[in-house]
C-alpha positions as a Markdown table, in Angstrom:
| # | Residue | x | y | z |
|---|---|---|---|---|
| 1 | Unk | -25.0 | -0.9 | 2.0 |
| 2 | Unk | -22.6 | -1.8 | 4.9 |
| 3 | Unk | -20.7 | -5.4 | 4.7 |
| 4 | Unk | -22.1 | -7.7 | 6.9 |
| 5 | Unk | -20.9 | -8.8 | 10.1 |
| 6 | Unk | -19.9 | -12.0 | 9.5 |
| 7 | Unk | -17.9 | -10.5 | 6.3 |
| 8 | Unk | -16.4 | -8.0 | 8.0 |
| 9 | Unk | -14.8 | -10.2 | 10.4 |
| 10 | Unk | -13.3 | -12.5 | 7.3 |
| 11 | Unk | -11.8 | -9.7 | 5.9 |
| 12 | Unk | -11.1 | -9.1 | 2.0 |
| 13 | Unk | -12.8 | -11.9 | 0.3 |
| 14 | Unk | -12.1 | -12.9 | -3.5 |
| 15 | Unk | -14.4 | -15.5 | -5.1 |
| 16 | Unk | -11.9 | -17.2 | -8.0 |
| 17 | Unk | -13.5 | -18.3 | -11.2 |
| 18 | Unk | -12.1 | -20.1 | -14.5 |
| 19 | Unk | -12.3 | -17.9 | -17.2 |
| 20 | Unk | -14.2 | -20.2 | -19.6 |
| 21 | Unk | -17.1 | -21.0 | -17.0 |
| 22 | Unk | -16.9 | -16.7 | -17.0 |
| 23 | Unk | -17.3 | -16.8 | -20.7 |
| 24 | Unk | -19.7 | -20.0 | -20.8 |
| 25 | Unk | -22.3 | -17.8 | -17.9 |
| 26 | Unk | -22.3 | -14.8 | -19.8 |
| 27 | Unk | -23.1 | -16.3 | -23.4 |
| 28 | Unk | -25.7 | -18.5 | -21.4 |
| 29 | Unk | -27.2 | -15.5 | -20.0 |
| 30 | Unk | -26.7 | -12.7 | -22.9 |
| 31 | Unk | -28.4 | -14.6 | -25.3 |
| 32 | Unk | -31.5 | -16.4 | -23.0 |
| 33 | Unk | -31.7 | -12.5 | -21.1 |
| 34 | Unk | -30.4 | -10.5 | -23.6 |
| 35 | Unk | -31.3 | -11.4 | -27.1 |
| 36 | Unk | -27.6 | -11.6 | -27.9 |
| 37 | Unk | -25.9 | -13.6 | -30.6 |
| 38 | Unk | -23.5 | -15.6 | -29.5 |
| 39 | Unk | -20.3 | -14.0 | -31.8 |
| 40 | Unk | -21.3 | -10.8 | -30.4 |
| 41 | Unk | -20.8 | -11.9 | -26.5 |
| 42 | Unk | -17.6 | -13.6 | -27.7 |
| 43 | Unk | -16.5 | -10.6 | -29.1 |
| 44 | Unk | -17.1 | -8.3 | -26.4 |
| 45 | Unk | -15.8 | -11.1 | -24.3 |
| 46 | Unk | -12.4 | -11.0 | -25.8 |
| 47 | Unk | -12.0 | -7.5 | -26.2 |
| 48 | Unk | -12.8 | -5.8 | -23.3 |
| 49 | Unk | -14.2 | -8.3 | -20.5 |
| 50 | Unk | -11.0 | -10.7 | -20.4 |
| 51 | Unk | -8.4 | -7.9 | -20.5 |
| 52 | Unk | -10.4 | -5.6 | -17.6 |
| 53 | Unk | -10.7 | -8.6 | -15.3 |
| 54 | Unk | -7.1 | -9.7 | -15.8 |
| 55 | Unk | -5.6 | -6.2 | -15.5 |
| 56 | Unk | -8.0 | -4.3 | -12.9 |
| 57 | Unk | -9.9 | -7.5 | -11.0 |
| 58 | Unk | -7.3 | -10.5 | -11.3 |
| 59 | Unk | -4.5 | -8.3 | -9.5 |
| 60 | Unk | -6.9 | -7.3 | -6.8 |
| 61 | Unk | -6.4 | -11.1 | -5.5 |
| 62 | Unk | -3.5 | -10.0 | -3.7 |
| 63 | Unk | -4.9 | -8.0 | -1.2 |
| 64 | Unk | -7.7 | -10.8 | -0.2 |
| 65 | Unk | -7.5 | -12.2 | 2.9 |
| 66 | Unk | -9.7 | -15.4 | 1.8 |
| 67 | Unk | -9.5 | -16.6 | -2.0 |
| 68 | Unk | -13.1 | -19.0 | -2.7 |
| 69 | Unk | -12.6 | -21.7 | -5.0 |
| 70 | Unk | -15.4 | -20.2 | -7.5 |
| 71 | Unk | -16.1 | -23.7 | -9.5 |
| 72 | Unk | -19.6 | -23.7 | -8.2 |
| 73 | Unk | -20.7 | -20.5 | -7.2 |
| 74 | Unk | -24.1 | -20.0 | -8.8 |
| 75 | Unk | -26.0 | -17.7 | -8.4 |
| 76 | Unk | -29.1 | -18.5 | -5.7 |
| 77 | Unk | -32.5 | -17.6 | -5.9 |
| 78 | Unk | -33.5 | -14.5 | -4.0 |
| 79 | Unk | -34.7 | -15.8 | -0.3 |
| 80 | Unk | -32.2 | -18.5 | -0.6 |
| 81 | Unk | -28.9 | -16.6 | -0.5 |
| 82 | Unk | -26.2 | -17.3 | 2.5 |
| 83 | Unk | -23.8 | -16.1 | 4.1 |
| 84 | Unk | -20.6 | -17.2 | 6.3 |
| 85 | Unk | -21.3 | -16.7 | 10.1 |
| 86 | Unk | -18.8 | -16.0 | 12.8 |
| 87 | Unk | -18.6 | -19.8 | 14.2 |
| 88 | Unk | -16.7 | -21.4 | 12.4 |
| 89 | Unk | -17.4 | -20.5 | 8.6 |
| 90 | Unk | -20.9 | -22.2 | 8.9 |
| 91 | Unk | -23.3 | -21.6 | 6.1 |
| 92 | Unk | -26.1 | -19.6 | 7.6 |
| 93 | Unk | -29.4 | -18.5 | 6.3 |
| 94 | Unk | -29.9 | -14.9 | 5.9 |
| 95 | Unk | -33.2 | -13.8 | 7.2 |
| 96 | Unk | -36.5 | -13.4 | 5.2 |
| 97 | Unk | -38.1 | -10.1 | 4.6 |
């Protein structure tokens, strides 16, 4: 699937996130979604999430034109996603299918 317009124009785009709201969203979801238990996500976690994202996704930071502040990047329903537009980095809607 091609980047959008708008996107494209930004650039590289990396959305920053603490590791412990990382951790915290994926115990919230792996056990609600999942049927996980929580040692097990921790676990996993530890071992092989934290060290891939700090050696593989972490460096990629460099190359990103734009770094977003990822405090409170949620995810949206579906139907009520944005996107950055052109003029002036406003919050557009994307169209509904």
């Amino acid at each position: 699937m091609p980047a959008s317009p708008a996107i494209t124009l930004l650039g590289q785009v990396f959305v920053q996130c603490d590791s412990d709201l990382m951790l915290a969203r994926r115990i919230r979801r792996d056990v609600a979604e999942r049927g996980r238990d929580v040692g097990g996500v921790i676990d996993q976690y530890l071992r092989f999430v934290k060290p891939a994202y700090d050696n593989f996704v972490l460096p990629s930071s460099r190359h990103a034109d734009i770094i977003v502040p990822g405090f409170d990047n949620g995810v949206r329903e579906p139907g009520n996603r944005g996107h950055i537009t052109p003029d002036a980095g406003k919050l557009d809607r994307w169209p509904s299918n």
